[in-house]
C-alpha positions in Angstrom: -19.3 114.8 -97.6 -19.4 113.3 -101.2 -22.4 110.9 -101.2 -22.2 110.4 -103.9 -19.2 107.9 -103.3 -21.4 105.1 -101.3 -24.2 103.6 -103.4 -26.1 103.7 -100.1 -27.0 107.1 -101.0 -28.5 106.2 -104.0 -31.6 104.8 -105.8 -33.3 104.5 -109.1 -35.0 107.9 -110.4 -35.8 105.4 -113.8 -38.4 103.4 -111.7 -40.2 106.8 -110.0 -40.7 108.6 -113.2 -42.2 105.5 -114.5 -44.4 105.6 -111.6 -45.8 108.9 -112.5 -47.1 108.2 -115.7 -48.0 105.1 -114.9 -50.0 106.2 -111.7 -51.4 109.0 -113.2 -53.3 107.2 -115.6 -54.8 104.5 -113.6 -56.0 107.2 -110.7 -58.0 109.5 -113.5 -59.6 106.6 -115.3 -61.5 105.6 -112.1 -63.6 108.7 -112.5 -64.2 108.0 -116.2 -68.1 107.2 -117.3 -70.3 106.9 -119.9 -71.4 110.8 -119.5 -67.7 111.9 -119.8 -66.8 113.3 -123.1 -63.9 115.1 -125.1 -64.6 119.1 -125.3 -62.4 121.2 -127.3 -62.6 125.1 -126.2 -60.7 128.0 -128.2 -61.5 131.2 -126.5 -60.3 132.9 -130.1 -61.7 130.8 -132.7 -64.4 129.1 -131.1 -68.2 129.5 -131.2 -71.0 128.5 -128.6 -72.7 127.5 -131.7 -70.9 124.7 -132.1 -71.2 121.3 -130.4 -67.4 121.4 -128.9 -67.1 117.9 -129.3 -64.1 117.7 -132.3 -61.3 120.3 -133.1 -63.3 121.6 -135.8 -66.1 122.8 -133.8 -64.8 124.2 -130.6 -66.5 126.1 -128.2 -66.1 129.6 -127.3 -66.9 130.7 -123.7 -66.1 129.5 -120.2 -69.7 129.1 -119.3 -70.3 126.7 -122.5 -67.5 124.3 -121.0 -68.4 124.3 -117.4 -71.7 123.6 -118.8 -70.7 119.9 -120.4 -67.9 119.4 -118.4 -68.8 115.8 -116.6 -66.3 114.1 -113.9 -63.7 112.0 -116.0 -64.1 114.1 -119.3 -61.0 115.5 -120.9 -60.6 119.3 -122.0 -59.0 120.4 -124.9 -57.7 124.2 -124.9 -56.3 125.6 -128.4 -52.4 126.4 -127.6 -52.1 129.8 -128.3 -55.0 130.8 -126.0 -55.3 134.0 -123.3 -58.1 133.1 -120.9 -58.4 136.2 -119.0 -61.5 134.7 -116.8 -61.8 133.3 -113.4 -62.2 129.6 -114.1 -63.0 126.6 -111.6 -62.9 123.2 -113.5 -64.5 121.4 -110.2 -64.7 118.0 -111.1 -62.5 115.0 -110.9 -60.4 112.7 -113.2 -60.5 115.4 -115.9 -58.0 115.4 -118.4 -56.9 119.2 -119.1 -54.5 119.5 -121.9 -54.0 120.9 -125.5 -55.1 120.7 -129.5 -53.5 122.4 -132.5 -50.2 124.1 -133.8 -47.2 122.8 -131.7 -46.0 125.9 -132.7 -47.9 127.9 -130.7 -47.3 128.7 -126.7 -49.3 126.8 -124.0 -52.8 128.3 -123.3 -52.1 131.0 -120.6 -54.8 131.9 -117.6 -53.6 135.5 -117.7 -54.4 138.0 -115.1 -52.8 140.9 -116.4 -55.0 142.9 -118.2 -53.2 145.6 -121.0 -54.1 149.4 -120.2 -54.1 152.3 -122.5 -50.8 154.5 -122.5 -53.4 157.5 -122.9 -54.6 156.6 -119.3 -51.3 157.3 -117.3 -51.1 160.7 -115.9 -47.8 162.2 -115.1 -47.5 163.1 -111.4 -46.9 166.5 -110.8 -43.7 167.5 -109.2 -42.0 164.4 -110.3 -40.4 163.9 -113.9 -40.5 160.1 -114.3 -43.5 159.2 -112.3 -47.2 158.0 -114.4 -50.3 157.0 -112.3 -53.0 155.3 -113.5 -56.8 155.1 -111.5 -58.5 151.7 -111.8 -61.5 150.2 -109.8 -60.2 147.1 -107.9 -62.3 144.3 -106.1 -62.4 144.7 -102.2 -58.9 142.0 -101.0 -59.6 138.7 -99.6 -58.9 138.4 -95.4 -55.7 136.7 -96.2 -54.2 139.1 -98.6 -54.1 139.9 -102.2 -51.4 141.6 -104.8 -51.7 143.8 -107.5 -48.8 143.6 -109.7 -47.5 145.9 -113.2 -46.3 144.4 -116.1 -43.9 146.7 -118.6 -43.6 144.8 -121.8 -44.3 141.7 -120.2 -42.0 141.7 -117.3 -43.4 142.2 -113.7 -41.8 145.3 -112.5 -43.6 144.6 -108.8 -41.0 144.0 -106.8 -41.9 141.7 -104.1 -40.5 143.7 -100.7 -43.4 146.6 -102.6 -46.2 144.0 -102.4 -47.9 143.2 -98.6 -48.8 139.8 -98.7 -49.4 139.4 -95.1 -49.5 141.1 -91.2 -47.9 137.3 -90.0 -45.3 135.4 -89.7 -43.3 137.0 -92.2 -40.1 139.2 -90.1 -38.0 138.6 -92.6 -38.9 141.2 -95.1 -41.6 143.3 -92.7 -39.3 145.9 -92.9 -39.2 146.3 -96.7 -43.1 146.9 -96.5 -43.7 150.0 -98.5 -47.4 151.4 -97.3 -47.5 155.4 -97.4 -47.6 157.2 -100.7 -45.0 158.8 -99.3 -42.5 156.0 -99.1 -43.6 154.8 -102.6 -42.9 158.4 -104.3 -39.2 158.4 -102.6 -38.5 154.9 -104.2 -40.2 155.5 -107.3 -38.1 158.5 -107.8 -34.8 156.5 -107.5 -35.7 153.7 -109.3 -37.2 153.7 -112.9 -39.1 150.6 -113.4 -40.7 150.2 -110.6 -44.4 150.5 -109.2 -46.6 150.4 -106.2 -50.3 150.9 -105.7 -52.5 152.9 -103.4 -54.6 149.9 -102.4 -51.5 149.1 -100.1 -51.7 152.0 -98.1 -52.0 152.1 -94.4 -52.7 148.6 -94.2 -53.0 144.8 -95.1 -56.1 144.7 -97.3 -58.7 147.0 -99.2 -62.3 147.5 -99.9 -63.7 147.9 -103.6 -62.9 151.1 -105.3 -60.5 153.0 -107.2 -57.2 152.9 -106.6 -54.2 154.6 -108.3 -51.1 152.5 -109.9 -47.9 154.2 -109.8 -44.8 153.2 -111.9 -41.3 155.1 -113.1 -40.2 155.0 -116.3 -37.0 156.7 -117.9 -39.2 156.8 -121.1 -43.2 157.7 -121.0 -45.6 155.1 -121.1 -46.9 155.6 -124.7 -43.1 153.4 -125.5 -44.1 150.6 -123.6 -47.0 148.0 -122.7 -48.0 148.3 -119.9 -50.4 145.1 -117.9 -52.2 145.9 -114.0 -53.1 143.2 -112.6 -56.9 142.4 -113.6 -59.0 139.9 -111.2 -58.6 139.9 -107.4 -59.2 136.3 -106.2 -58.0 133.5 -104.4 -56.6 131.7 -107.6 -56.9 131.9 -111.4 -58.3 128.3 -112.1 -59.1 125.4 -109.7 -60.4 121.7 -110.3 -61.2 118.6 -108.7 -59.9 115.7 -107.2 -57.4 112.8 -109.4 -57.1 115.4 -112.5 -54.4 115.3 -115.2 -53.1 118.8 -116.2 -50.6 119.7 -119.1 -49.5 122.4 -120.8 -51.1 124.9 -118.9 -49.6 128.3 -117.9 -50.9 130.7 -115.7 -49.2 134.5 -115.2 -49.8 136.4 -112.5 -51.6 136.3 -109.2 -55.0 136.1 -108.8 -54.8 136.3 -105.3 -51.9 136.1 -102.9 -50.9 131.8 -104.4 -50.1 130.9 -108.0 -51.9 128.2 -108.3 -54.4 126.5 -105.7 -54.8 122.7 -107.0 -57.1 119.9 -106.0 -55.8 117.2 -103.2 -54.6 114.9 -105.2 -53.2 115.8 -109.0 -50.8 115.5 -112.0 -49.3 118.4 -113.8 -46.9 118.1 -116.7 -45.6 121.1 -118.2 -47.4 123.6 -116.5 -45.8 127.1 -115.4 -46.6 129.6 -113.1 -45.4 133.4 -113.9 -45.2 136.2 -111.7 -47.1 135.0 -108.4 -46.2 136.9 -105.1 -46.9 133.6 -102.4 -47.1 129.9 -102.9 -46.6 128.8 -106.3 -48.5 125.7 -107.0 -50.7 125.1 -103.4 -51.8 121.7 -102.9 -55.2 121.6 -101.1 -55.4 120.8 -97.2 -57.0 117.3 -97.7 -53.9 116.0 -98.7 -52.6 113.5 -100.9 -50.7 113.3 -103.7 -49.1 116.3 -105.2 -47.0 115.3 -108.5 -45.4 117.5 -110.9 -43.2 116.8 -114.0 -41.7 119.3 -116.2 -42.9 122.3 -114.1 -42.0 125.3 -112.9 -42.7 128.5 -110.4 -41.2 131.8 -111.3 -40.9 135.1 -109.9 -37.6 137.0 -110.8 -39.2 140.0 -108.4 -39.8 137.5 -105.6 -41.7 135.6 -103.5 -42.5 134.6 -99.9 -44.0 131.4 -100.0 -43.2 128.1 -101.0 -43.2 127.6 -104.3 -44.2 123.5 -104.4 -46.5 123.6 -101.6 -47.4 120.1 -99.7 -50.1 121.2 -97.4 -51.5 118.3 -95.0 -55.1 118.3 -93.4 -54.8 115.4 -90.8 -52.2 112.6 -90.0 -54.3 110.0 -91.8 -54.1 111.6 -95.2 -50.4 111.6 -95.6 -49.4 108.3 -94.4 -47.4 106.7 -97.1 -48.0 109.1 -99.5 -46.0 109.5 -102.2 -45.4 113.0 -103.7 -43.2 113.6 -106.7 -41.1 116.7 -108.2 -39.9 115.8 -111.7 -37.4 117.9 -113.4 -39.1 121.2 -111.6 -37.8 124.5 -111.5 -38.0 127.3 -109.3 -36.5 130.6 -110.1 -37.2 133.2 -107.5 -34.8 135.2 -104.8 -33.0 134.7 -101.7 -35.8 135.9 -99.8 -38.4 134.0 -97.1 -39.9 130.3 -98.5 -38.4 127.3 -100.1 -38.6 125.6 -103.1 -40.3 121.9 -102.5 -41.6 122.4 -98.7 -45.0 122.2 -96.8 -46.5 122.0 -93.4 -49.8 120.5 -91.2 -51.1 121.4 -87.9 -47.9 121.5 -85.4 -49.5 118.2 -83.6 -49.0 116.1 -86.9 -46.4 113.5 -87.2 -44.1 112.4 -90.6 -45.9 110.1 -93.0 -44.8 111.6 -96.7 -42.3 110.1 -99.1 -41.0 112.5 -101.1 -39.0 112.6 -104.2 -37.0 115.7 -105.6 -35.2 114.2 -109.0 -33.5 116.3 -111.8 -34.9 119.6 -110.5 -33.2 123.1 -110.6 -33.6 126.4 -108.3 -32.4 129.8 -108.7 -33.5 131.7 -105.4 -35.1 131.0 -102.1 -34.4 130.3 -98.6 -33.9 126.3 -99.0 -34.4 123.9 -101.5 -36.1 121.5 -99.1 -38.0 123.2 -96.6 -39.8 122.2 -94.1 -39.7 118.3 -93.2 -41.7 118.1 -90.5 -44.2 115.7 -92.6 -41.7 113.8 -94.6 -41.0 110.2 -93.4 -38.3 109.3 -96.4 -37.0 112.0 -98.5 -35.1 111.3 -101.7 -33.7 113.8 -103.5 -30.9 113.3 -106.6 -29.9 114.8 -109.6 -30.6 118.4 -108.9 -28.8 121.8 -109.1 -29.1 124.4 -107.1 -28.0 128.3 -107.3 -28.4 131.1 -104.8 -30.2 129.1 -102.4 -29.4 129.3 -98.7 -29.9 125.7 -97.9 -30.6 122.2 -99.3 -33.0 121.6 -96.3 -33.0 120.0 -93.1 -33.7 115.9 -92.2 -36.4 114.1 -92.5 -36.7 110.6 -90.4 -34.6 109.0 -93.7 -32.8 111.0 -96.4 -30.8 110.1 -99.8 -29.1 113.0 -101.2 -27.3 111.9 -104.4 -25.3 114.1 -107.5 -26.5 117.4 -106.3 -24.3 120.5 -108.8 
């Protein structure tokens, strides 16, 4: 049906995005006091030395920030930065956002780490195969990835990665966990890798492992990245924070990104996660996003905006925002803006989808069991199995 027809099936996106900034604002300054302060952090051009209190005198390390980081301060990263740490930011109200050239790329929490073409070993008995032997941290309970990078495009394909024993049929039987399988696909298939770690099972203890990829080439014509930290999530903060122009690229963990209950994020990107893109926390909230994205060309099996609800109490009328998002992943399990709670949990939620975009997934909407009023309007969609389902009270207007 065209609802686009009935004004019914309408209402006005102008007043919601106003919201945002609006909201945004007066949330984060209620954690603002007289020990909060301005820090400005360059990981290239910055000194500990220095007081990291103007542009001129940034800091260098992760340590020094966490160190005069105070609830309702606001953190300056130099664009242009790779942070290849594990960084937790936990406190609330902060500001996290940029300084210098706007010529330069957003700061990137990177966990690809760049190998030496020296160190990959052709496999014998196989023309176009290179291994690689690196220590690895032992996998969380609830699954971990490794990922390659070949000129800084994952080549991990997604039905290669085990993310996890449960709930997943969908692509179970695409699990590659035998050296054996691996070698068979790697030989039909150049770019493409797969690590020992996976073998036999859903998760690994600490030790060596061996990265295999296929090339048509050798690896001295390439750069090639391995994934670097094994974690939960690349960076983390508190509760009411305001986040912009932040990137991060690649898994640290199964999820993207695991944010704080209640947060803001303008322009901020995730690249090359295997799970849930940005994960909201389980206290819930409100989870609103402007101007950002989730993508995984190799694919995913999560949801990629993730609304994840604690208890009943902490979703009622709550209002959760998706701004002119995008999602670009492929037509495998997961959905684009989606969450759940505990199965006994009623709906509660408002949520708005407005001007967003998808390439990929499942649905674009997924699961509505917590959504009271859904709106969504001016998005377009390609590849995607569904828009979604119901919630109690839905608008769908101008959808391409």
């Amino acid at each position: 049906a065209d609802l686009t027809s009935d004004n019914s099936f309408d209402f006005d996106e102008k007043s919601i995005i106003a919201r945002f900034f609006s909201d945004r604002i007066t949330h984060r300054n209620r954690f603002i006091n007289e020990n909060s302060r301005k820090i400005y952090w360059s990981p290239n051009n910055g000194n500990d030395e220095n007081d990291g209190l103007t542009e001129s005198k940034p800091v260098k390390s992760y340590n020094k920030v966490k160190e005069m980081l105070t609830d309702g301060s606001e953190l300056y990263i130099e664009r242009g930065s790779v942070i290849t740490e594990l960084c937790k930011f936990n406190f609330s109200g902060l500001l996290i956002t940029t300084y210098g050239s706007e010529l330069s790329a957003n700061p990137v929490f990177d966990n690809f780490v760049e190998t030496k073409s020296s160190d990959w070993v052709q496999v014998e008995g196989y023309e176009h195969i290179y291994k690689l032997t690196r220590h690895l941290e032992a996998s969380g309970s609830n699954i971990n990835s490794v990922q390659v990078a070949i000129d800084g495009h994952n080549i991990s394909d997604i039905s290669s990665v085990i993310i996890s024993n449960a709930t997943l049929p969908n692509v179970s039987n695409c699990y590659i966990n035998t050296k054996e399988q691996a070698m068979e696909r790697l030989s039909a298939n150049v770019n493409e890798a797969w690590c020992s770690c996976y073998e036999g099972g859903y998760s690994w203890e600490e030790g060596d492992y061996d990265f295999y990829i296929s090339l048509n080439d050798t690896p001295s014509d390439h750069k090639i990245e391995v994934t670097n930290h094994i974690a939960r999530c690349l960076i983390e903060f508190g509760n009411y924070c305001d986040v912009r122009h932040i990137n991060t690229r690649g898994s640290a963990g199964k999820d993207g990104w695991n944010i704080s209950s209640n947060t803001y994020m303008e322009d901020c990107h995730i690249y090359d996660h295997c799970h849930h893109g940005f994960l909201q926390g389980s206290n819930g909230g409100v989870m609103r996003m402007y101007n950002c994205s989730a993508e995984a060309p190799k694919g995913t099996i999560g949801y990629q905006f993730h609304i994840f609800a604690g208890s009943q109490e902490k979703i009622n009328n709550i209002t959760d925002m998706f701004i002119g998002c995008n999602v670009v992943s492929k037509n495998q399990y997961g959905s684009c803006f989606s969450g759940h709670g505990s199965s006994s949990m009623g709906k509660g939620l408002n949520v708005y989808v407005i001007n967003s975009h998808s390439k990929g997934a499942n649905s674009f909407i997924g699961d509505t069991s917590l959504i009271n009023n859904l709106y969504v309007k001016g998005c377009r969609i390609e590849d995607v199995g569904t828009i979604g389902w119901c919630a109690a009270h839905t608008i769908i207007s101008d959808i391409k």
